[in-house]
Structures are given as C-alpha cells and as structure tokens.
TISEKOL-254120 format. One record per residue (C-alpha): x, z, y; residue in one letter. Coordinates in nm, 3 decimals, always signed. Each point is the difference from the previous one (the first is absolute). Example, Ala and Ser with C-alpha at 12.3 -4.5 7.8 and 13.67 -1.06 7.14 Angstrom:
+---------+---------+---------+---------+
|       x |       z |       y | residuo |
+---------+---------+---------+---------+
|  +1.230 |  +0.780 |  -0.450 |       A |
|  +0.137 |  -0.066 |  +0.344 |       S |
+---------+---------+---------+---------+
# end
This chain:
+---------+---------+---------+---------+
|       x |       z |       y | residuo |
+---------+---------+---------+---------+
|  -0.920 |  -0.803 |  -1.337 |       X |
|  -0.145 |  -0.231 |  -0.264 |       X |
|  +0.312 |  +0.105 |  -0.242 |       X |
|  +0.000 |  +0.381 |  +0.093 |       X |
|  -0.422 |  -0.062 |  -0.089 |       X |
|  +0.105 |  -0.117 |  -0.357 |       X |
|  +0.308 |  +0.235 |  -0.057 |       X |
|  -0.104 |  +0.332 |  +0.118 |       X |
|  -0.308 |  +0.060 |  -0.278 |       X |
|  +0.250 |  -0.144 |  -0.297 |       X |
|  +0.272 |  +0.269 |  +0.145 |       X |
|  -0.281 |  +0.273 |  -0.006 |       X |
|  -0.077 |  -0.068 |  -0.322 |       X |
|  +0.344 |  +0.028 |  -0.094 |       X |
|  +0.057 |  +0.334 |  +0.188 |       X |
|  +0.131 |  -0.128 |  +0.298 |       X |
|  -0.043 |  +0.263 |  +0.275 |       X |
|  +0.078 |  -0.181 |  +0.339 |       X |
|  -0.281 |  -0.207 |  +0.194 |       X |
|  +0.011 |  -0.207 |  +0.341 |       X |
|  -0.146 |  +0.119 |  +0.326 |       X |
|  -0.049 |  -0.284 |  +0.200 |       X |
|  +0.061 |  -0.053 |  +0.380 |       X |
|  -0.179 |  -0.304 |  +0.089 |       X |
|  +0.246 |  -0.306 |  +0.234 |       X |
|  +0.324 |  +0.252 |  -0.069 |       X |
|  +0.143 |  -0.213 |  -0.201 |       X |
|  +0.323 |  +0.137 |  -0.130 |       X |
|  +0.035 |  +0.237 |  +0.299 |       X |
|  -0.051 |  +0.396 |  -0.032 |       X |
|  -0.315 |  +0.015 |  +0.261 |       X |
|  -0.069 |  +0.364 |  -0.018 |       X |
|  +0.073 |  +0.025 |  -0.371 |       X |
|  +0.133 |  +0.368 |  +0.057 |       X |
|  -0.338 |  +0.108 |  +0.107 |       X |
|  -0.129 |  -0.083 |  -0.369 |       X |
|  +0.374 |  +0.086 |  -0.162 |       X |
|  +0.087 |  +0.292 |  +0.167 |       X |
|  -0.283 |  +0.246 |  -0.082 |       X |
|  +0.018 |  -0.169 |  -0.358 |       X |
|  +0.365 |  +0.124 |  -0.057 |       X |
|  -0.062 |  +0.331 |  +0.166 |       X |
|  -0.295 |  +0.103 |  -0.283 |       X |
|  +0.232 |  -0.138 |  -0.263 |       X |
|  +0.295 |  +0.212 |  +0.040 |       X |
|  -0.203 |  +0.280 |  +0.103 |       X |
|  -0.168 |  -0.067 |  -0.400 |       X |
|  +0.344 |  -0.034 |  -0.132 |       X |
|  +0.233 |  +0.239 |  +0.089 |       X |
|  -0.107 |  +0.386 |  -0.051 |       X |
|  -0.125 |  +0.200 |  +0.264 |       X |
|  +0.310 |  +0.236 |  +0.058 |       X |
|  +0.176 |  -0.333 |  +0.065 |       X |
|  +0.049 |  -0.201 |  +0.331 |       X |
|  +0.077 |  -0.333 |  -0.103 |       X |
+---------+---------+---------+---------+
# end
C-alpha cells in the first residue's frame, strides 16, 4: 500500500485513469472483487457503445 500511496497521485497527474479499491486481508485473492468490477464494466460499455447496439 505504501508504494500504490506514492504512485497513484504521480499517475493522476500524468493522466493515468485506473485507481485501487482495496479489500482489506485478501491478499492477492479476488474476495468479492466482482461486486465492485462488475457493475463498473456494465456502466462502461453501456457509455461506450451506442444505444441501438448490444455489446
């Protein structure tokens, strides 16, 4: 965490357009990471392709 503290202002600044969303004692394991991800993705294609459109 201390190295994502440091990185992820310099990145902003830079244009960087990702962040973290921490799940505390996961570790490297998935926890319930589609319950942040999934309704993410959903409002992102839904932005990106045209209405008429099922992706």
């Amino acid at each position: 965490m201390e190295k994502l503290a440091e990185k992820l202002p310099i990145a902003g600044k830079e244009g960087a357009l990702w962040a973290t969303a921490v799940q505390w004692r996961r570790r490297h394991e998935f926890g319930r990471a589609s319950n942040l991800f999934m309704p993410l993705l959903d409002r992102v294609i839904k932005q990106r392709y045209p209405h008429n459109v099922s992706p």
